[in-house]
C-alpha positions as CSV (number, residue, x, y, z in Angstrom):
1,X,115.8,92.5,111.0
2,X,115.7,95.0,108.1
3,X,114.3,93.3,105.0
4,X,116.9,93.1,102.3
5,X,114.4,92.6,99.2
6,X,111.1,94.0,98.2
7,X,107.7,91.9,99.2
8,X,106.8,91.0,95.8
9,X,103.1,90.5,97.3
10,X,103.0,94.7,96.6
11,X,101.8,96.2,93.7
12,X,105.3,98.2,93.2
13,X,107.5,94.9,94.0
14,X,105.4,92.8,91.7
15,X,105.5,94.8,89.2
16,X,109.3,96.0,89.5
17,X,109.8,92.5,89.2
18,X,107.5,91.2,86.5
19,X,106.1,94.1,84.4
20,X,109.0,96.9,83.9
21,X,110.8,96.2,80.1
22,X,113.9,95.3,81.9
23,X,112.0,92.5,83.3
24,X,111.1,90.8,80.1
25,X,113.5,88.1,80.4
26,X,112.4,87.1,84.2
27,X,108.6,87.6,83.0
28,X,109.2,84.8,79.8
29,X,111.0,82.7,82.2
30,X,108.2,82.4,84.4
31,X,105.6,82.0,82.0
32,X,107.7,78.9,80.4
33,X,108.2,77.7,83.6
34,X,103.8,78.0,83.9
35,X,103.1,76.6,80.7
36,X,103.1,73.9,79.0
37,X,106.3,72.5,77.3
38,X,104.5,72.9,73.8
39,X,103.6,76.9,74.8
40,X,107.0,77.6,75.3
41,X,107.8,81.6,74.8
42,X,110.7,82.6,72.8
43,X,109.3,86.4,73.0
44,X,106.8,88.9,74.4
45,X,105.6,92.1,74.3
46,X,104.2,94.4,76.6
47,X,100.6,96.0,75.9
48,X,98.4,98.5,78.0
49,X,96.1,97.6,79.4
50,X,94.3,100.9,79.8
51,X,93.5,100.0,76.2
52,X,91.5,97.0,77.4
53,X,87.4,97.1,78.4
54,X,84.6,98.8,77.2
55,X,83.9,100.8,79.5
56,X,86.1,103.8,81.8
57,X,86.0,101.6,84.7
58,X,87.2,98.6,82.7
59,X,90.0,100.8,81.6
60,X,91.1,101.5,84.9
61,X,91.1,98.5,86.7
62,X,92.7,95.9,84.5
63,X,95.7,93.2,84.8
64,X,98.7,93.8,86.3
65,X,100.5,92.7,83.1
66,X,99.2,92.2,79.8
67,X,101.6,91.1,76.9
68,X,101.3,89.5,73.8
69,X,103.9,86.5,72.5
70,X,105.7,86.5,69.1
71,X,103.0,84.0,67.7
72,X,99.9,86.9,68.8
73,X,98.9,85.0,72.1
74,X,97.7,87.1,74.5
75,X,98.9,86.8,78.2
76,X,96.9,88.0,81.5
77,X,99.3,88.1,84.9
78,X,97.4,89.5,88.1
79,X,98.6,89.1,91.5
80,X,95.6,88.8,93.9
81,X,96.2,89.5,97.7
82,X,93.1,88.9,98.6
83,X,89.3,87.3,97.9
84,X,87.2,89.4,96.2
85,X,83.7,89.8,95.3
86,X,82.8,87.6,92.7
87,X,86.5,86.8,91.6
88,X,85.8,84.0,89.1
89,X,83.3,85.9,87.5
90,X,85.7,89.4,87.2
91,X,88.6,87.1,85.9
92,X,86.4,85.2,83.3
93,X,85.0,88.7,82.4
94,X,88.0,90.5,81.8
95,X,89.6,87.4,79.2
96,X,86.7,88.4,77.4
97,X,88.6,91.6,76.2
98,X,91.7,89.7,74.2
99,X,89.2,87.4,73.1
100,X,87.4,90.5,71.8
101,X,90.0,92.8,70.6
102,X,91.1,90.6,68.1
103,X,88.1,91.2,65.9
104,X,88.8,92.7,62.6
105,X,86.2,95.2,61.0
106,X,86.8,93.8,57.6
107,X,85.9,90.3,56.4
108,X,87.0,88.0,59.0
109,X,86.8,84.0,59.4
110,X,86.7,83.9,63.5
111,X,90.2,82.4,63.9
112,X,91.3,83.4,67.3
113,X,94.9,83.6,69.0
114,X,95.1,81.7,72.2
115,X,94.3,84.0,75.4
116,X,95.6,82.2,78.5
117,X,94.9,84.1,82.4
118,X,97.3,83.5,85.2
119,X,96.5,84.5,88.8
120,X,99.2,84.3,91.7
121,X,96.8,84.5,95.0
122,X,97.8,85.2,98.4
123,X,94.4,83.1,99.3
124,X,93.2,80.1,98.5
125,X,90.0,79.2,97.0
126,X,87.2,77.6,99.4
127,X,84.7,75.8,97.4
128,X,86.9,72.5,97.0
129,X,84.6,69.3,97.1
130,X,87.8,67.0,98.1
131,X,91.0,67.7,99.8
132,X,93.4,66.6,97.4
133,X,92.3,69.7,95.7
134,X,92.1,72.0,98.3
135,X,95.9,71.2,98.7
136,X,97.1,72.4,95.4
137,X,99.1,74.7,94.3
138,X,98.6,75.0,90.8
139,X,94.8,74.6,89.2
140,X,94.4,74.7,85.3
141,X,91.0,75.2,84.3
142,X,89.7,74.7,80.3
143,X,86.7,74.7,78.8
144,X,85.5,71.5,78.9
145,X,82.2,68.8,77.9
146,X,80.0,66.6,80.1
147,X,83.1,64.0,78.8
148,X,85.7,65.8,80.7
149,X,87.2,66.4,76.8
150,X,88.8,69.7,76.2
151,X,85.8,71.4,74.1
152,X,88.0,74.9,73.5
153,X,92.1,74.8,74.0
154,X,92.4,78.8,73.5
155,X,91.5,80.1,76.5
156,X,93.0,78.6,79.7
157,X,93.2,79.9,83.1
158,X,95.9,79.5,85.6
159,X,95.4,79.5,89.3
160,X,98.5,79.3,91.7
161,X,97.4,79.7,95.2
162,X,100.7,80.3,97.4
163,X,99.4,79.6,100.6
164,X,99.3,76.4,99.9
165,X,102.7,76.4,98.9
166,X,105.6,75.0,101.0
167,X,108.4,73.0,99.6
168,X,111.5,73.7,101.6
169,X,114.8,74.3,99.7
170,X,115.8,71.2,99.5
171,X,112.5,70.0,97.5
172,X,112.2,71.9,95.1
173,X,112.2,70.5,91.8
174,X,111.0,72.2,88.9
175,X,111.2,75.8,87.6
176,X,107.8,76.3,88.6
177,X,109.3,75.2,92.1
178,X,112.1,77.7,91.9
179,X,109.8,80.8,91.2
180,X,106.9,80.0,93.8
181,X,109.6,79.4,96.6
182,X,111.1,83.0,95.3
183,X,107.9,84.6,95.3
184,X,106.7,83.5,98.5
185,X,110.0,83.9,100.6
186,X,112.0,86.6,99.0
187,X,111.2,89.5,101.7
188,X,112.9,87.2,104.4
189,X,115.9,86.8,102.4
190,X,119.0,88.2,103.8
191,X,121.2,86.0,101.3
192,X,120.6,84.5,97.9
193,X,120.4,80.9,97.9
194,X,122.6,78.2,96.4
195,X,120.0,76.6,94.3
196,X,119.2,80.3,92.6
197,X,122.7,80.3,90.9
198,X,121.8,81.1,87.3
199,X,121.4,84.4,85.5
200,X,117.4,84.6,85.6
201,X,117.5,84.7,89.0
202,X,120.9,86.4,90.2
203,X,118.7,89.1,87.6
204,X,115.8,89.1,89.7
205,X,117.3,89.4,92.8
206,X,119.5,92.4,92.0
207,X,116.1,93.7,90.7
208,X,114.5,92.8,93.7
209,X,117.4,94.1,96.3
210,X,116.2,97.5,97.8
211,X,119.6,99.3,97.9
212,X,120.1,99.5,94.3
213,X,116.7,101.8,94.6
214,X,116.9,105.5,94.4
215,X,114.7,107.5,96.9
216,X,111.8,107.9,94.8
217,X,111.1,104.3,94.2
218,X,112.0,103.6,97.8
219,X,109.5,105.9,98.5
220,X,106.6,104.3,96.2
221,X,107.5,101.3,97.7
222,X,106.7,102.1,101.4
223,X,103.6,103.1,100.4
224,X,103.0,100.4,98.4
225,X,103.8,98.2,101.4
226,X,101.8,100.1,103.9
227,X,98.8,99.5,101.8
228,X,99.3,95.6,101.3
229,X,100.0,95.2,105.0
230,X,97.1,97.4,105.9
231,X,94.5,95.1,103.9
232,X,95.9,92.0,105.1
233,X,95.2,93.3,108.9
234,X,91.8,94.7,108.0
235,X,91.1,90.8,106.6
236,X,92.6,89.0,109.6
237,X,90.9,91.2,112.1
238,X,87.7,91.2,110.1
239,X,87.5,87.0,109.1
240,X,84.8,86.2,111.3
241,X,82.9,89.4,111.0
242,X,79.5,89.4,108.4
243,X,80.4,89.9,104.9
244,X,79.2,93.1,104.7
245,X,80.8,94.4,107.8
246,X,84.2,93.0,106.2
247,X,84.0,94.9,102.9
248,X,82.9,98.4,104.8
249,X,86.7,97.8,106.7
250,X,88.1,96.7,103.6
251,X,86.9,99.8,101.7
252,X,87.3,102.5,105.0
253,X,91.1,101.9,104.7
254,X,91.5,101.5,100.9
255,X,90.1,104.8,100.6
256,X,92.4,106.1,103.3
257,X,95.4,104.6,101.7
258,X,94.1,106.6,98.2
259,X,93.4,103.7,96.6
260,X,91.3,104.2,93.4
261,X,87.3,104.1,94.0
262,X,87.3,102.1,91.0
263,X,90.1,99.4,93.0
264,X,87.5,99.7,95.9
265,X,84.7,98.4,94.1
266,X,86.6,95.6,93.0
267,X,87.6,94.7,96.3
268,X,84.1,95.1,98.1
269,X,81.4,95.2,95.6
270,X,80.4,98.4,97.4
271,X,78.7,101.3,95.0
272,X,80.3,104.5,94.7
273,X,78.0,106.0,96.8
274,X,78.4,104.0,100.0
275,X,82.0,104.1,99.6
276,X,81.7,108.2,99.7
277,X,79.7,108.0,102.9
278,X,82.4,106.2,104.4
Protein backbone atom coordinates (compact mmCIF):
# COMPACT_ATOMS: atom_id res chain seq x y z
CA UNK A 1 0.00 0.00 0.00
CA UNK A 2 1.09 3.48 -1.13
CA UNK A 3 2.26 5.46 1.97
CA UNK A 4 0.03 8.41 2.56
CA UNK A 5 2.56 10.53 4.83
CA UNK A 6 6.25 11.25 4.68
CA UNK A 7 8.78 8.92 6.92
CA UNK A 8 9.76 11.57 9.29
CA UNK A 9 12.95 9.26 9.94
CA UNK A 10 14.35 11.35 6.54
CA UNK A 11 16.18 14.29 6.60
CA UNK A 12 13.49 16.12 4.16
CA UNK A 13 10.37 14.72 6.30
CA UNK A 14 12.01 15.71 9.53
CA UNK A 15 12.72 18.64 8.72
CA UNK A 16 9.43 19.54 6.67
CA UNK A 17 7.96 18.72 9.79
CA UNK A 18 10.07 20.26 12.54
CA UNK A 19 12.50 22.94 11.07
CA UNK A 20 10.56 24.94 8.15
CA UNK A 21 9.01 28.57 9.77
CA UNK A 22 5.65 27.20 9.26
CA UNK A 23 6.49 24.59 11.57
CA UNK A 24 7.19 26.74 14.57
CA UNK A 25 4.18 25.99 16.29
CA UNK A 26 4.52 21.95 15.98
CA UNK A 27 8.35 22.42 16.88
CA UNK A 28 7.32 24.56 20.42
CA UNK A 29 4.79 21.97 21.06
CA UNK A 30 7.18 19.35 21.07
CA UNK A 31 9.76 20.86 22.92
CA UNK A 32 7.08 21.69 25.84
CA UNK A 33 5.92 18.36 25.57
CA UNK A 34 10.11 17.38 26.17
CA UNK A 35 10.77 19.65 28.78
CA UNK A 36 10.16 20.22 31.92
CA UNK A 37 6.87 22.03 33.05
CA UNK A 38 9.06 25.00 34.53
CA UNK A 39 10.94 25.22 30.71
CA UNK A 40 7.90 25.75 29.19
CA UNK A 41 8.28 27.71 25.61
CA UNK A 42 6.04 30.50 24.85
CA UNK A 43 8.42 31.37 21.71
CA UNK A 44 11.36 30.46 19.40
CA UNK A 45 13.45 31.43 16.86
CA UNK A 46 15.19 29.79 14.27
CA UNK A 47 19.17 30.21 13.91
CA UNK A 48 21.68 28.77 11.38
CA UNK A 49 23.50 26.64 12.13
CA UNK A 50 26.15 27.08 9.47
CA UNK A 51 27.03 29.91 11.80
CA UNK A 52 27.93 27.37 14.51
CA UNK A 53 31.75 25.68 14.88
CA UNK A 54 35.04 26.72 14.52
CA UNK A 55 36.09 25.26 11.96
CA UNK A 56 34.57 24.60 7.95
CA UNK A 57 33.73 21.16 8.74
CA UNK A 58 31.94 22.15 11.97
CA UNK A 59 30.02 24.52 9.76
CA UNK A 60 28.82 22.01 7.61
CA UNK A 61 27.76 19.26 9.60
CA UNK A 62 25.75 20.71 12.47
CA UNK A 63 22.08 20.11 14.05
CA UNK A 64 19.20 19.57 12.26
CA UNK A 65 17.57 22.49 14.04
CA UNK A 66 19.00 25.09 16.11
CA UNK A 67 16.70 27.80 17.66
CA UNK A 68 16.85 30.05 20.39
CA UNK A 69 13.65 30.73 23.02
CA UNK A 70 12.27 34.28 23.92
CA UNK A 71 14.36 34.09 27.25
CA UNK A 72 17.98 33.43 24.99
CA UNK A 73 18.08 29.56 25.56
CA UNK A 74 19.55 27.80 23.08
CA UNK A 75 17.92 24.57 21.64
CA UNK A 76 19.80 21.57 19.72
CA UNK A 77 17.16 19.03 17.79
CA UNK A 78 19.03 16.21 15.68
CA UNK A 79 17.44 13.22 14.43
CA UNK A 80 19.94 10.24 14.46
CA UNK A 81 19.25 7.16 12.24
CA UNK A 82 21.89 5.46 13.07
CA UNK A 83 25.11 4.82 15.70
CA UNK A 84 27.91 6.67 14.97
CA UNK A 85 31.45 6.91 15.71
CA UNK A 86 31.96 8.34 18.88
CA UNK A 87 28.34 9.80 19.20
CA UNK A 88 28.45 10.94 22.85
CA UNK A 89 31.51 12.62 22.26
CA UNK A 90 30.24 14.56 18.78
CA UNK A 91 26.96 15.58 20.68
CA UNK A 92 28.80 16.85 23.83
CA UNK A 93 31.28 18.58 21.42
CA UNK A 94 28.99 20.41 19.36
CA UNK A 95 26.82 21.98 22.76
CA UNK A 96 30.06 23.45 23.27
CA UNK A 97 29.24 25.97 20.41
CA UNK A 98 26.03 27.79 22.14
CA UNK A 99 27.85 27.56 25.20
CA UNK A 100 30.55 29.46 23.37
CA UNK A 101 28.89 31.86 21.16
CA UNK A 102 27.45 33.61 23.91
CA UNK A 103 30.71 35.18 24.85
CA UNK A 104 30.87 38.89 24.62
CA UNK A 105 34.21 40.71 23.67
CA UNK A 106 33.56 43.41 26.05
CA UNK A 107 33.62 43.16 29.87
CA UNK A 108 31.64 40.16 30.69
CA UNK A 109 30.65 38.35 34.13
CA UNK A 110 30.21 34.56 32.61
CA UNK A 111 26.40 34.40 33.05
CA UNK A 112 25.27 31.83 30.59
CA UNK A 113 21.82 31.14 28.96
CA UNK A 114 20.70 27.55 29.33
CA UNK A 115 21.83 25.26 26.21
CA UNK A 116 19.73 22.12 26.36
CA UNK A 117 20.55 19.01 23.28
CA UNK A 118 17.75 16.75 22.26
CA UNK A 119 18.39 13.59 20.08
CA UNK A 120 15.47 11.44 18.57
CA UNK A 121 17.45 8.05 17.64
CA UNK A 122 16.34 5.32 15.38
CA UNK A 123 18.91 3.07 17.69
CA UNK A 124 19.28 2.55 20.98
CA UNK A 125 22.25 2.91 23.12
CA UNK A 126 24.23 -0.35 24.29
CA UNK A 127 26.33 0.34 27.24
CA UNK A 128 23.30 -0.05 29.77
CA UNK A 129 24.61 -1.63 33.13
CA UNK A 130 20.79 -2.75 34.03
CA UNK A 131 17.71 -3.44 32.10
CA UNK A 132 15.38 -1.09 33.41
CA UNK A 133 17.52 1.31 31.63
CA UNK A 134 18.04 -0.31 28.56
CA UNK A 135 14.18 -0.13 28.27
CA UNK A 136 13.73 3.51 28.16
CA UNK A 137 12.59 5.67 26.15
CA UNK A 138 13.47 8.93 27.33
CA UNK A 139 17.17 9.46 29.14
CA UNK A 140 17.97 12.98 30.64
CA UNK A 141 21.50 13.42 31.44
CA UNK A 142 22.98 16.68 33.64
CA UNK A 143 26.03 17.33 34.97
CA UNK A 144 26.27 15.91 38.06
CA UNK A 145 28.67 15.23 41.60
CA UNK A 146 29.96 12.06 43.19
CA UNK A 147 26.46 12.91 45.27
CA UNK A 148 24.21 12.38 42.35
CA UNK A 149 23.39 16.46 42.97
CA UNK A 150 22.89 18.47 39.92
CA UNK A 151 26.49 20.37 39.89
CA UNK A 152 25.43 22.54 36.53
CA UNK A 153 21.42 22.92 35.50
CA UNK A 154 22.34 24.81 32.09
CA UNK A 155 23.24 22.36 29.91
CA UNK A 156 21.00 19.25 29.67
CA UNK A 157 20.87 16.53 27.14
CA UNK A 158 17.89 14.68 25.94
CA UNK A 159 17.99 11.16 24.62
CA UNK A 160 14.77 9.55 23.20
CA UNK A 161 15.54 6.23 21.69
CA UNK A 162 12.31 5.15 19.58
CA UNK A 163 13.03 1.74 19.20
CA UNK A 164 12.24 1.17 22.41
CA UNK A 165 9.19 2.86 22.08
CA UNK A 166 5.81 0.97 21.81
CA UNK A 167 2.72 2.21 23.50
CA UNK A 168 -0.28 1.21 21.42
CA UNK A 169 -3.08 3.84 20.88
CA UNK A 170 -4.91 3.11 23.51
CA UNK A 171 -1.82 3.93 26.06
CA UNK A 172 -0.76 6.74 25.38
CA UNK A 173 -0.85 9.28 27.89
CA UNK A 174 1.12 12.21 27.79
CA UNK A 175 2.08 14.73 25.05
CA UNK A 176 5.31 13.26 24.92
CA UNK A 177 3.21 9.96 24.24
CA UNK A 178 1.32 11.63 21.45
CA UNK A 179 4.48 12.85 19.45
CA UNK A 180 6.75 9.64 19.89
CA UNK A 181 3.71 7.36 18.67
CA UNK A 182 3.40 10.19 15.62
CA UNK A 183 6.89 10.05 14.90
CA UNK A 184 7.43 6.43 14.92
CA UNK A 185 4.18 5.37 13.06
CA UNK A 186 3.22 8.15 10.74
CA UNK A 187 4.52 6.57 7.35
CA UNK A 188 1.98 3.59 7.92
CA UNK A 189 -0.85 5.92 8.41
CA UNK A 190 -3.59 5.75 5.94
CA UNK A 191 -5.99 7.80 8.33
CA UNK A 192 -5.47 10.20 11.19
CA UNK A 193 -6.38 8.89 14.43
CA UNK A 194 -9.00 9.85 16.93
CA UNK A 195 -6.78 10.69 19.74
CA UNK A 196 -4.76 13.38 17.27
CA UNK A 197 -7.93 15.60 17.21
CA UNK A 198 -6.55 18.99 18.08
CA UNK A 199 -5.00 21.69 15.87
CA UNK A 200 -1.17 20.91 16.56
CA UNK A 201 -1.54 17.77 15.10
CA UNK A 202 -4.46 18.02 12.37
CA UNK A 203 -1.34 20.81 11.45
CA UNK A 204 1.25 18.37 11.33
CA UNK A 205 -0.40 15.94 9.54
CA UNK A 206 -1.58 18.17 6.62
CA UNK A 207 2.13 19.05 6.75
CA UNK A 208 3.14 15.70 6.75
CA UNK A 209 0.48 14.37 3.91
CA UNK A 210 2.45 13.92 0.59
CA UNK A 211 -0.38 15.14 -1.85
CA UNK A 212 -0.33 18.61 -0.76
CA UNK A 213 3.52 18.41 -2.19
CA UNK A 214 4.40 19.95 -5.36
CA UNK A 215 6.83 17.93 -7.71
CA UNK A 216 9.87 19.41 -6.58
CA UNK A 217 9.55 18.55 -2.98
CA UNK A 218 8.19 15.14 -3.98
CA UNK A 219 11.09 14.79 -5.76
CA UNK A 220 13.68 15.79 -2.78
CA UNK A 221 11.76 13.59 -0.84
CA UNK A 222 12.36 10.31 -2.83
CA UNK A 223 15.71 10.95 -2.66
CA UNK A 224 15.76 11.61 0.73
CA UNK A 225 14.00 8.29 1.30
CA UNK A 226 16.28 6.30 -0.93
CA UNK A 227 19.19 7.37 1.09
CA UNK A 228 17.62 6.60 4.68
CA UNK A 229 16.47 3.21 3.41
CA UNK A 230 19.79 2.53 1.74
CA UNK A 231 21.76 3.12 5.17
CA UNK A 232 19.47 1.21 7.17
CA UNK A 233 20.06 -1.97 4.74
CA UNK A 234 23.80 -1.42 4.58
CA UNK A 235 23.48 -1.55 8.78
CA UNK A 236 21.23 -4.61 8.86
CA UNK A 237 23.25 -6.57 6.36
CA UNK A 238 26.53 -5.32 7.83
CA UNK A 239 25.61 -5.95 11.95
CA UNK A 240 27.66 -8.82 12.46
CA UNK A 241 30.41 -7.84 10.16
CA UNK A 242 34.00 -6.13 11.89
CA UNK A 243 33.60 -2.53 12.66
CA UNK A 244 35.71 -1.50 10.12
CA UNK A 245 34.21 -3.55 7.40
CA UNK A 246 30.72 -1.83 8.47
CA UNK A 247 31.87 1.72 8.10
CA UNK A 248 33.67 1.07 4.51
CA UNK A 249 29.70 -0.18 3.50
CA UNK A 250 28.30 2.57 5.36
CA UNK A 251 30.62 5.13 3.53
CA UNK A 252 30.66 3.18 -0.21
CA UNK A 253 26.89 3.94 -0.39
CA UNK A 254 26.78 7.37 1.31
CA UNK A 255 29.08 8.52 -1.20
CA UNK A 256 27.00 6.99 -3.94
CA UNK A 257 23.81 8.56 -2.65
CA UNK A 258 26.05 12.23 -2.75
CA UNK A 259 26.00 12.49 0.58
CA UNK A 260 28.56 15.16 1.83
CA UNK A 261 32.21 13.80 2.64
CA UNK A 262 31.99 15.86 5.62
CA UNK A 263 28.31 13.61 6.55
CA UNK A 264 30.63 10.59 5.74
CA UNK A 265 33.02 11.16 8.25
CA UNK A 266 30.57 11.64 10.72
CA UNK A 267 28.99 8.45 10.08
CA UNK A 268 32.26 6.29 9.76
CA UNK A 269 35.20 8.03 11.24
CA UNK A 270 36.78 7.30 7.97
CA UNK A 271 39.56 10.15 6.70
CA UNK A 272 38.95 11.85 3.61
CA UNK A 273 41.33 9.95 1.86
CA UNK A 274 40.08 6.41 2.41
CA UNK A 275 36.68 7.59 1.60
CA UNK A 276 38.11 8.87 -1.97
CA UNK A 277 39.69 5.41 -2.66
CA UNK A 278 36.40 4.02 -2.18
Amino acid sequence: MRAKYINPYTDFGFNKIFGEEASKPLLIDFLNAVLPEQNKIIDLSFKNTEQLGLTELDRKAVYDIYCENDKGEKFIVELQKAKQNYFKERTIYYSTFPISEQAVKREWNYSLKAVYCIGILDFTFDDYENEPERSEVVHTIKLKNQNNKVFYDKLTFIYLEMPNFSKTEEQLGTRLDKWLYFIKNLEDFQNIPTIFSDKIFEQAFEKAELANFGQTDLDKYENSLKIYRDLKGVIDTAFDDGEIERNIEIAKMMKHNGEHIDKIIQYTGLSKDEIYEL
